[in-house]
C-alpha positions as a Markdown table, in Angstrom:
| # | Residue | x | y | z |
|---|---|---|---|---|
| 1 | Unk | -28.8 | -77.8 | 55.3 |
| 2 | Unk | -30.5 | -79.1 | 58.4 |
| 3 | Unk | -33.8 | -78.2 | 57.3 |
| 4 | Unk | -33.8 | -79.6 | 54.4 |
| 5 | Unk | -35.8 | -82.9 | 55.1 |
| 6 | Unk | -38.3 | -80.9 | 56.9 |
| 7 | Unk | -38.9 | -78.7 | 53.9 |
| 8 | Unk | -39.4 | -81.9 | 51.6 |
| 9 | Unk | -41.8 | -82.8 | 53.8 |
| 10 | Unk | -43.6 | -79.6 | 54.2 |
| 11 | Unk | -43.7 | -80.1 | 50.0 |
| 12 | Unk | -45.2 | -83.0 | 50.1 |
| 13 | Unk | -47.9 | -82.1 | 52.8 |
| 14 | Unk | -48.7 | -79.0 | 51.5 |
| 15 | Unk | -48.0 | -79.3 | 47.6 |
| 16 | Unk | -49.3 | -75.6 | 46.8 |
| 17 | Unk | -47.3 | -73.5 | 49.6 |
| 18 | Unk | -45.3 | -70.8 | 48.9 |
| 19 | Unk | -42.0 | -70.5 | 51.6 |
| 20 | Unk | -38.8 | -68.3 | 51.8 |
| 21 | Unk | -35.7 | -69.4 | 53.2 |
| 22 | Unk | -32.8 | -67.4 | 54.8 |
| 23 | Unk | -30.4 | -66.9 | 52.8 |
| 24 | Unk | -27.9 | -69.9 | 52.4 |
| 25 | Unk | -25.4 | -71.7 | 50.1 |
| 26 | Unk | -27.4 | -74.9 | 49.7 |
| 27 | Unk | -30.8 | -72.8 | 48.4 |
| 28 | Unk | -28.5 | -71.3 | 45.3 |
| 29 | Unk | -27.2 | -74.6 | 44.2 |
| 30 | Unk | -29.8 | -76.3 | 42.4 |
| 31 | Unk | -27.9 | -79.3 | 41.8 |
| 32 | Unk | -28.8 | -79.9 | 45.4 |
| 33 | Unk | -32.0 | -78.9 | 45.7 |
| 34 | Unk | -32.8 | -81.4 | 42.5 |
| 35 | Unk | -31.2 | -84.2 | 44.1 |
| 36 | Unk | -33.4 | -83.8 | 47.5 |
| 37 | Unk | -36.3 | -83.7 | 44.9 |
| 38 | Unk | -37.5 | -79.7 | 46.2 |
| 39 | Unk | -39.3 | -77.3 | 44.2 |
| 40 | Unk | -37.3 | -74.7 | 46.1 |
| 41 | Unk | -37.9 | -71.8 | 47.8 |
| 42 | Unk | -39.8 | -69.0 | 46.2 |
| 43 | Unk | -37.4 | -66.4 | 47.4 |
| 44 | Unk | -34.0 | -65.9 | 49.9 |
| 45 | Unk | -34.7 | -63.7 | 53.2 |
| 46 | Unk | -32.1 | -61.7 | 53.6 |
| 47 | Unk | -29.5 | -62.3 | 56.3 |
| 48 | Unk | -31.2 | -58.7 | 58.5 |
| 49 | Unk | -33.7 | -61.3 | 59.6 |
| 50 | Unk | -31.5 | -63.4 | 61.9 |
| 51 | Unk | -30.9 | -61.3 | 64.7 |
| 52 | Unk | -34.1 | -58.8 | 64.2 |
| 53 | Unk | -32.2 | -55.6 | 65.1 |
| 54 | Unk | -34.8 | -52.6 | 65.5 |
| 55 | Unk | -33.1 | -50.5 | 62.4 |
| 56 | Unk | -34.0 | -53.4 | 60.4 |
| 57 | Unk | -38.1 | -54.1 | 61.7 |
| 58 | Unk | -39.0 | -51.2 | 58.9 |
| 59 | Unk | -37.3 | -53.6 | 56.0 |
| 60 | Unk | -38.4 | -56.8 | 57.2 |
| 61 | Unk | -42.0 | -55.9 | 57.8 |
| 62 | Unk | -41.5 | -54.4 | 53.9 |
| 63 | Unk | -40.5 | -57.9 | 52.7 |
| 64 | Unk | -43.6 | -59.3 | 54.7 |
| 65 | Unk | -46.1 | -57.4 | 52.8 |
| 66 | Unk | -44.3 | -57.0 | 49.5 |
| 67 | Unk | -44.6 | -60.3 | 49.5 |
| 68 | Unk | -48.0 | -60.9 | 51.2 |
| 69 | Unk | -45.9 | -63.4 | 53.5 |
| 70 | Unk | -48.7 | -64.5 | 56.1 |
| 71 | Unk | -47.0 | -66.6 | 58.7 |
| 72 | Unk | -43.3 | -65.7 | 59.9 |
| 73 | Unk | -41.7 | -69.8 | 61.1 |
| 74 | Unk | -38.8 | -68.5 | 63.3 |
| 75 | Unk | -36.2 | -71.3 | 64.4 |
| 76 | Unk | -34.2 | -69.2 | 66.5 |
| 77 | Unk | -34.2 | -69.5 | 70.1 |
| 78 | Unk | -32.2 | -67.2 | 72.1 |
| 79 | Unk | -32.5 | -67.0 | 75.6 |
| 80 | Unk | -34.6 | -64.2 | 76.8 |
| 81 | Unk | -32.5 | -62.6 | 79.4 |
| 82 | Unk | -30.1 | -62.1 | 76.4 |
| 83 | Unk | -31.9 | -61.3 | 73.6 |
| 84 | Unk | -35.7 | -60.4 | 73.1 |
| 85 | Unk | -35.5 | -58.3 | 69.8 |
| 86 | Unk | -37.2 | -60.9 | 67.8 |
| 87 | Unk | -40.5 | -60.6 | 70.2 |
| 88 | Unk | -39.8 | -56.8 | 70.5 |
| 89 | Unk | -40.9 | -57.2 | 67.0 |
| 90 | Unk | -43.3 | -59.9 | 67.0 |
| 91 | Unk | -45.1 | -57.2 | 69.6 |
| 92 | Unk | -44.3 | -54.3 | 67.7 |
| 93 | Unk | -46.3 | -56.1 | 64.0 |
| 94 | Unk | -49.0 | -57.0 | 66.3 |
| 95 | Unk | -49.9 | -52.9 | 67.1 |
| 96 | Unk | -50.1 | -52.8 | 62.7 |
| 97 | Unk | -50.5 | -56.1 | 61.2 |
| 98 | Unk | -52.4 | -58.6 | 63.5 |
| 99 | Unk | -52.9 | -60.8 | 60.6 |
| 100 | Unk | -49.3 | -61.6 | 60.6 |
| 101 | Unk | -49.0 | -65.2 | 62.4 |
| 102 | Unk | -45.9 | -66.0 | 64.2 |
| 103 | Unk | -45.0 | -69.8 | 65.1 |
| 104 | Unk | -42.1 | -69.9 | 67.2 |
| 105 | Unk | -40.2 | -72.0 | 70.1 |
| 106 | Unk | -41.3 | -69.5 | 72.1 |
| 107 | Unk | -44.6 | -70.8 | 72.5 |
| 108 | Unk | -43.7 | -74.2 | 73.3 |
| 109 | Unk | -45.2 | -75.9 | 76.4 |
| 110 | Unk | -41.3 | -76.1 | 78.4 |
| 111 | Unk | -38.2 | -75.0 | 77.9 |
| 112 | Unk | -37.4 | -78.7 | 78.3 |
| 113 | Unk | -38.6 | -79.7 | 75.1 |
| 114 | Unk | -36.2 | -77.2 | 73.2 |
| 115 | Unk | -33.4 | -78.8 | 74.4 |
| 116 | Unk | -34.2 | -81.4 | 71.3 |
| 117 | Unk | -32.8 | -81.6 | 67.8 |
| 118 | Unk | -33.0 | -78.5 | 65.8 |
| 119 | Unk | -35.0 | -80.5 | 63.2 |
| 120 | Unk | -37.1 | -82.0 | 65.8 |
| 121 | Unk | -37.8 | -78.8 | 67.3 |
| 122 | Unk | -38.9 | -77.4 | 63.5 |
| 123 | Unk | -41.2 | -80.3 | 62.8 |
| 124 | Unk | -43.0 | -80.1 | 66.3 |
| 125 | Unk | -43.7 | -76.1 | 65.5 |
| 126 | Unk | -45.0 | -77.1 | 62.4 |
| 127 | Unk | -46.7 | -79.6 | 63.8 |
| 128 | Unk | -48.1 | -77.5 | 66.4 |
| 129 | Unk | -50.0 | -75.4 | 64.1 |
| 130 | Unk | -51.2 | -77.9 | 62.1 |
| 131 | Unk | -49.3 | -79.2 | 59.7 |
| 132 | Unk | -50.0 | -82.9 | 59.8 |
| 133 | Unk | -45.7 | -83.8 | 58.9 |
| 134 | Unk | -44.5 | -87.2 | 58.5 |
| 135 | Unk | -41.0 | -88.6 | 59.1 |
| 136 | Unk | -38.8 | -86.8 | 57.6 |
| 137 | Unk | -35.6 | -88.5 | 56.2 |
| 138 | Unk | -32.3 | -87.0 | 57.0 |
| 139 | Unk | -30.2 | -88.8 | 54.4 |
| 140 | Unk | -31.3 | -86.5 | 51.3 |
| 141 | Unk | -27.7 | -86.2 | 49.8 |
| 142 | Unk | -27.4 | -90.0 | 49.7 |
| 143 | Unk | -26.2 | -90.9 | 45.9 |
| 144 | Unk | -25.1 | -86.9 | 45.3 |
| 145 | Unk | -21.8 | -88.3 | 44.4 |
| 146 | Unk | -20.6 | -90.0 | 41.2 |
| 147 | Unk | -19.2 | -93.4 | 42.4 |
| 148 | Unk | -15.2 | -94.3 | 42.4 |
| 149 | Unk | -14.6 | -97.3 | 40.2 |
| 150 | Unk | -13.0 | -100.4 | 41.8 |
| 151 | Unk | -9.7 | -99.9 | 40.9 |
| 152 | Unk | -9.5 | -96.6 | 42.5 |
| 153 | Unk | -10.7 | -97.5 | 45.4 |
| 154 | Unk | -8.4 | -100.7 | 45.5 |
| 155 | Unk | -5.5 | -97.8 | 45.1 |
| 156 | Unk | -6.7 | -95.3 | 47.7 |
| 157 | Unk | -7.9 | -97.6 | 50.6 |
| 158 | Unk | -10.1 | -96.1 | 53.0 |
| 159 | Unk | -10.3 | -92.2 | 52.7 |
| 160 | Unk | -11.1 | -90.3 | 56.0 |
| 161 | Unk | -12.0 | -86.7 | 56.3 |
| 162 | Unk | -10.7 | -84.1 | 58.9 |
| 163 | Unk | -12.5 | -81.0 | 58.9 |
| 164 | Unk | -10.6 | -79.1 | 61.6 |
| 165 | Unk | -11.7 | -75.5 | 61.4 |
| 166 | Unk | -15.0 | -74.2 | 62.8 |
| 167 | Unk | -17.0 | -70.6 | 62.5 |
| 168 | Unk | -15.5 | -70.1 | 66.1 |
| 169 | Unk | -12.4 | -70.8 | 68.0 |
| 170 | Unk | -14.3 | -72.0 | 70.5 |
| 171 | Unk | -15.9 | -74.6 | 68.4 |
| 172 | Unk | -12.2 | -76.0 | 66.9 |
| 173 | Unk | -10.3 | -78.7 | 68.6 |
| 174 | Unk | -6.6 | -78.4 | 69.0 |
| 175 | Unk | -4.1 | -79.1 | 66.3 |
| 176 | Unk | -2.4 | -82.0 | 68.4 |
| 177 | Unk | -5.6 | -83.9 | 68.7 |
| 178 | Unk | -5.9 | -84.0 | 65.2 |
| 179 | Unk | -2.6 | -85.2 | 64.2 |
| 180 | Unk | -3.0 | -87.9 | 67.6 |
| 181 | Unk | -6.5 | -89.2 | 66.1 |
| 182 | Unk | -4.6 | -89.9 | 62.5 |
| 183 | Unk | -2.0 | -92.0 | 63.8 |
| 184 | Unk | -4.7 | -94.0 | 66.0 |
| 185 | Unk | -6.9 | -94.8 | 63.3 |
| 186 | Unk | -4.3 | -96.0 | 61.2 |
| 187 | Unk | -3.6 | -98.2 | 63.6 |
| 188 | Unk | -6.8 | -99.3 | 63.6 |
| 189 | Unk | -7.4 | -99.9 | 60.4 |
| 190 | Unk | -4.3 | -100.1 | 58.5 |
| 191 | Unk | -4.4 | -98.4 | 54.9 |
| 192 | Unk | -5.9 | -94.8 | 55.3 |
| 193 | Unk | -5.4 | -91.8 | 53.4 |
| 194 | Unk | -6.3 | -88.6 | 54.8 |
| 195 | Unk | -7.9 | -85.4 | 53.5 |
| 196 | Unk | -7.4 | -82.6 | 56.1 |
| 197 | Unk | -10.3 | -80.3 | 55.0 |
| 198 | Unk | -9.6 | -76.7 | 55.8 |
| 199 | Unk | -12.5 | -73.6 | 56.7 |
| 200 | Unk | -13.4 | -70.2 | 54.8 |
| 201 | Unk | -11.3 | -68.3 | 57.4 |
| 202 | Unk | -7.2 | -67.6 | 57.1 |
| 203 | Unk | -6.7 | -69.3 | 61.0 |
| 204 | Unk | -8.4 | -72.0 | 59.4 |
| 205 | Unk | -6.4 | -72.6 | 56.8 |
| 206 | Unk | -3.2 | -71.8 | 59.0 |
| 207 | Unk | -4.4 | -74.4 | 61.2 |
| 208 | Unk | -5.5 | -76.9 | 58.3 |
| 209 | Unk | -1.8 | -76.9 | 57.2 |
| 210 | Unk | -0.4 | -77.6 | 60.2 |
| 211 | Unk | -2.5 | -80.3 | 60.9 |
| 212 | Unk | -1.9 | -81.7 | 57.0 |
| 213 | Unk | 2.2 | -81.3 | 57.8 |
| 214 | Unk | 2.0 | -82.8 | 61.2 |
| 215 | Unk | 0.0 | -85.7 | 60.1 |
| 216 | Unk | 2.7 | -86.5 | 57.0 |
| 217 | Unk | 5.7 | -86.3 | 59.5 |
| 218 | Unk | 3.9 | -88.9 | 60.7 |
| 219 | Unk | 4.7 | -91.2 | 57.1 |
| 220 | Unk | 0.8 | -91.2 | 56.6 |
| 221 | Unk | -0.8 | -90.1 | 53.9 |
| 222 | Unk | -1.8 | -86.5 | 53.5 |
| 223 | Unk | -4.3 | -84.4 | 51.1 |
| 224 | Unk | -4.4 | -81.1 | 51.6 |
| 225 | Unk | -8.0 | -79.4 | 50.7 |
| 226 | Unk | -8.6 | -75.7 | 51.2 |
| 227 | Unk | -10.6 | -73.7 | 48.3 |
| 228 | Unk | -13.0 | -75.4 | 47.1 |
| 229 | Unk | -16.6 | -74.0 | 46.1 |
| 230 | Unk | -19.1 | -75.2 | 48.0 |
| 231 | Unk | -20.6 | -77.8 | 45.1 |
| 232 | Unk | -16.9 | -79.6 | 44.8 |
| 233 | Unk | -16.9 | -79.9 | 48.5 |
| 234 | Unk | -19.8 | -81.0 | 49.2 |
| 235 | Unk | -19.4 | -83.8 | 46.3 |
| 236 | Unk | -15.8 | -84.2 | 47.7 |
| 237 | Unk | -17.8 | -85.0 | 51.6 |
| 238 | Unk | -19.9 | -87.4 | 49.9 |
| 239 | Unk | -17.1 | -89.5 | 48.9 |
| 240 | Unk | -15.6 | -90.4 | 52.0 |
| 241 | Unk | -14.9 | -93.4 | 53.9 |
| 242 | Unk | -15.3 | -91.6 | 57.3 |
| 243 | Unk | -15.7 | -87.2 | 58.7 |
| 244 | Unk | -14.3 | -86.7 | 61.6 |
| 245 | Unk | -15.3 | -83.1 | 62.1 |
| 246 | Unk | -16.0 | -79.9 | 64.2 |
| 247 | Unk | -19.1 | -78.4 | 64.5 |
| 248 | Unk | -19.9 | -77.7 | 61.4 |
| 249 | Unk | -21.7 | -77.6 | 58.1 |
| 250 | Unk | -19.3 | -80.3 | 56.7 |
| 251 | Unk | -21.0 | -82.5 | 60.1 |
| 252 | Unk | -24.9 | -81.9 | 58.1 |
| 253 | Unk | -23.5 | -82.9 | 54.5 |
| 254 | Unk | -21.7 | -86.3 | 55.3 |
| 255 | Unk | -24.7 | -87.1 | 57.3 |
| 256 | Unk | -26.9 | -86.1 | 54.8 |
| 257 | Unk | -25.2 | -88.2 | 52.5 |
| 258 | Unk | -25.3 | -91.4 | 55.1 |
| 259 | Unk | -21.0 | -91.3 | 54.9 |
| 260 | Unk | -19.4 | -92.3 | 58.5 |
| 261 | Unk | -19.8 | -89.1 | 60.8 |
| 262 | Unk | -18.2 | -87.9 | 64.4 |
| 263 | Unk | -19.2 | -85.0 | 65.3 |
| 264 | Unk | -16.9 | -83.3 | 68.0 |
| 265 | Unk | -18.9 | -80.8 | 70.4 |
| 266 | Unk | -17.2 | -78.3 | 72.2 |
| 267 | Unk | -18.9 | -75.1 | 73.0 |
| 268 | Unk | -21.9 | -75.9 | 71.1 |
| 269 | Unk | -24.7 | -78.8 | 72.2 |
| 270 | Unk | -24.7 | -82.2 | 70.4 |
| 271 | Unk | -28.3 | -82.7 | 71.8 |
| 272 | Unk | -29.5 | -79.7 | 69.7 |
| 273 | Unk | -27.1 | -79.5 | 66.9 |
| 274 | Unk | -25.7 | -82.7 | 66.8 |
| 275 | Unk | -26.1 | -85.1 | 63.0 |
| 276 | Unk | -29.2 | -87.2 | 62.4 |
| 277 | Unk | -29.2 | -90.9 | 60.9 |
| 278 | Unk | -27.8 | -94.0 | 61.9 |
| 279 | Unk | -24.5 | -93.1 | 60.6 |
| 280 | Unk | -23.8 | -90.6 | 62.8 |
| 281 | Unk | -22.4 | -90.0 | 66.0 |
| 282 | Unk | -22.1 | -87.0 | 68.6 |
| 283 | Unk | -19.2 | -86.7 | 71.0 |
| 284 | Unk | -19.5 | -83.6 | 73.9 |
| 285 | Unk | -16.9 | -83.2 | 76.8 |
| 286 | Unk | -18.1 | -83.3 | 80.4 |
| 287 | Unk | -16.8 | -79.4 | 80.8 |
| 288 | Unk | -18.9 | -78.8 | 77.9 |
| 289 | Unk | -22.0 | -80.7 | 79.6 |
| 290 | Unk | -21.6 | -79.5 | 83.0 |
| 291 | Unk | -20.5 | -75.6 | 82.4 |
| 292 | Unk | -22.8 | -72.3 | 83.4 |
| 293 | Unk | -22.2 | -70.3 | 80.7 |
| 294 | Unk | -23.7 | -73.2 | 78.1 |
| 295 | Unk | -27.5 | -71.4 | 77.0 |
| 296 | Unk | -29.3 | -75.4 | 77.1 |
| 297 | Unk | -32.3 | -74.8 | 74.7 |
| 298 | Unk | -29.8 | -72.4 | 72.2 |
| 299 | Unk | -27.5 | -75.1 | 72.6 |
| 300 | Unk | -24.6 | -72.9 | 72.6 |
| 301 | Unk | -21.9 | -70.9 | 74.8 |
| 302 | Unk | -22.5 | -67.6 | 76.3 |
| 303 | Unk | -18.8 | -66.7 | 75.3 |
| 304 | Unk | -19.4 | -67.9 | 71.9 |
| 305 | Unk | -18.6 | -64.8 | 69.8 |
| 306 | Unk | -16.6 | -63.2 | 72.4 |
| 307 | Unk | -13.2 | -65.4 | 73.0 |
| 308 | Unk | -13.4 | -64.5 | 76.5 |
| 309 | Unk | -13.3 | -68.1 | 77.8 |
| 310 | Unk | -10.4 | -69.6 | 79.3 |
| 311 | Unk | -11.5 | -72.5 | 77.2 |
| 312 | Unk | -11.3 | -75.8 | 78.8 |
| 313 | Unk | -14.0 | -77.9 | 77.3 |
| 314 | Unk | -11.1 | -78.0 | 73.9 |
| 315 | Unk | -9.5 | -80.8 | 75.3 |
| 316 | Unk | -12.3 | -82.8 | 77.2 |
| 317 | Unk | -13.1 | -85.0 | 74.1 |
| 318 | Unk | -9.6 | -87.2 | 73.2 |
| 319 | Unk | -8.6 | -88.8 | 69.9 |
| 320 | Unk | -9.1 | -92.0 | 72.3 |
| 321 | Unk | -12.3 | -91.3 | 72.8 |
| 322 | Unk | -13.4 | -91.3 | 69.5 |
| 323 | Unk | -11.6 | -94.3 | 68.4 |
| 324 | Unk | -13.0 | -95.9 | 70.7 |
| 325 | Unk | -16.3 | -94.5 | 70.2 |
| 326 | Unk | -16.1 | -95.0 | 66.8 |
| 327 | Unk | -15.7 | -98.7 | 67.1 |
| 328 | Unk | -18.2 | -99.2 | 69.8 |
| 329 | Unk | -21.1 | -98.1 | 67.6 |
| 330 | Unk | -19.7 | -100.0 | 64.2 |
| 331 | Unk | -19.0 | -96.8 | 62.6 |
| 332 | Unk | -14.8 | -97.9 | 62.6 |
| 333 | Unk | -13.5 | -99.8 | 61.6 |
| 334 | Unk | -15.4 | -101.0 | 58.6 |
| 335 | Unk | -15.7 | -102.6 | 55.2 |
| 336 | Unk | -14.4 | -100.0 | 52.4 |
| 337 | Unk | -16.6 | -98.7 | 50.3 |
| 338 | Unk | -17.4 | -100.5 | 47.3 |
| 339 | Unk | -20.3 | -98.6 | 45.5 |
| 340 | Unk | -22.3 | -95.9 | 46.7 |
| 341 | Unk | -25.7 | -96.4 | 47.5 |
């Protein structure tokens, strides 16, 4: 999802490439990959390449020459002192297949520079080697959605997402917060209807229905949304007045699709993994900012797969905050939509 503007533009610059992908939702949906005008992977990666385990560096280096793949682009960037597998195996190729090019973070000049925007830090690599990229647009999904008709959107008023579950605990804010920031921006902005957008997982969806419930005992407007395939959802993202969300994949789509985005960053680094485009913005707590156990170029926790941590970066970003946020950067409140663009 992130990527995806960076790929277009690898398309364009080098018309004649062929590229695999990891494995991911968006590349088997080729509505999507029409509407961001892609030719597409030639092939899916499967998902053993992520973490490069060492009872997987027989299977990867078969996919390599089965499919005479020359250069190996790896995003990842793990801190060293905590994981090294991936160069384990870059070493290990070298001993066999030196003609097997790796372009990596790893070589970048500073560790300073990796503390930058995931798709930043992709086009510099490609950059690096060179691949003479342009600007790359992060709005690709603008227009995926049919547009509501005037009457309907007379009816609904201004429709604002909450996506309020996360891969991670760690990454979710807390119930109460959710329910606090409905009532204020209704107070903001007077007519709203809510959709409270729910995650894959069953703790997300417990937590999506409390949230939806809380929100109605406030006499607001409530939509509960839990189930859908990932094409309806996406469309469904695309529709909305504002997304106020987690750290998440639902963050990447609205902003791909230029709708009204916060971003809420907890145990994860806006810096690094935070939206792109003018539509967007990036909330972090100072406990989030400030903490040891953050990993600055990953742009992630330490603790982040764990649970072990006492947790109190959940609470450093407050509904206030964002609505106050919100309005000091024009993103709310706002015109309702009329058409989409």
């Amino acid at each position: 999802m992130i990527l995806i503007p960076v790929l277009r533009e690898l398309e364009r610059t080098r018309p004649g490439a062929r590229y695999f992908c990891l494995d991911n939702v968006v590349f088997r949906r080729r509505e999507l990959i029409d509407h961001a005008g892609l030719r597409g992977p030639e092939g899916l990666v499967p998902s053993i390449w992520r973490r490069f385990a060492p009872e997987h560096w027989s299977a990867i280096t078969e996919f390599l020459r089965d499919n005479a793949i020359q250069v190996v682009v790896n995003l990842r960037d793990e801190e060293l002192e905590t994981d090294r597998r991936y160069l384990d195996y870059r070493e290990w190729l070298a001993r066999s297949r030196p003609e097997v090019a790796f372009w990596d973070l790893y070589d970048a000049p500073s560790r300073a520079e990796q503390q930058l925007p995931s798709v930043e830090k992709a086009v510099r690599v490609l950059r690096r080697e060179g691949i003479a990229l342009g600007a790359v647009d992060s709005s690709w999904l603008r227009g995926f959605a049919p547009p509501c008709g005037p009457s309907e959107q007379a009816e609904e008023g201004s429709t604002v997402g909450l996506f309020v579950g996360a891969s991670q605990h760690l990454k979710r804010w807390p119930a109460d917060f959710w329910v606090e920031l409905a009532g204020q921006l209704a107070t903001v902005r007077g007519s709203v209807r809510y959709q409270v957008l729910a995650g894959l997982g069953e703790d997300e969806r417990l937590l999506a229905q409390r949230v939806d419930r809380d929100v109605r005992a406030l006499g607001l407007t409530s939509e509960l949304v839990q189930g859908e395939d990932f094409l309806s959802f996406t469309r469904r993202l695309c529709t909305l007045d504002l997304l106020v969300s987690n750290d998440s994949a639902a963050v990447h789509i609205a902003a791909a699709a230029a709708v009204p985005t916060c971003a809420i960053y907890l145990a994860s680094h806006a810096g690094v993994w935070g939206p792109c485009g003018e539509t967007t913005l990036a909330l972090r707590g100072a406990p989030g900012r400030g903490c040891a156990h953050m990993k600055p170029a990953v742009g992630s926790c330490h603790f982040y797969y764990t649970g072990w941590c006492p947790y109190p970066c959940r609470r450093a970003v407050t509904p206030r905050q964002v609505v106050d946020e919100l309005a000091g950067v024009g993103l709310w409140p706002g015109p309702a939509r009329t058409s989409a663009s």
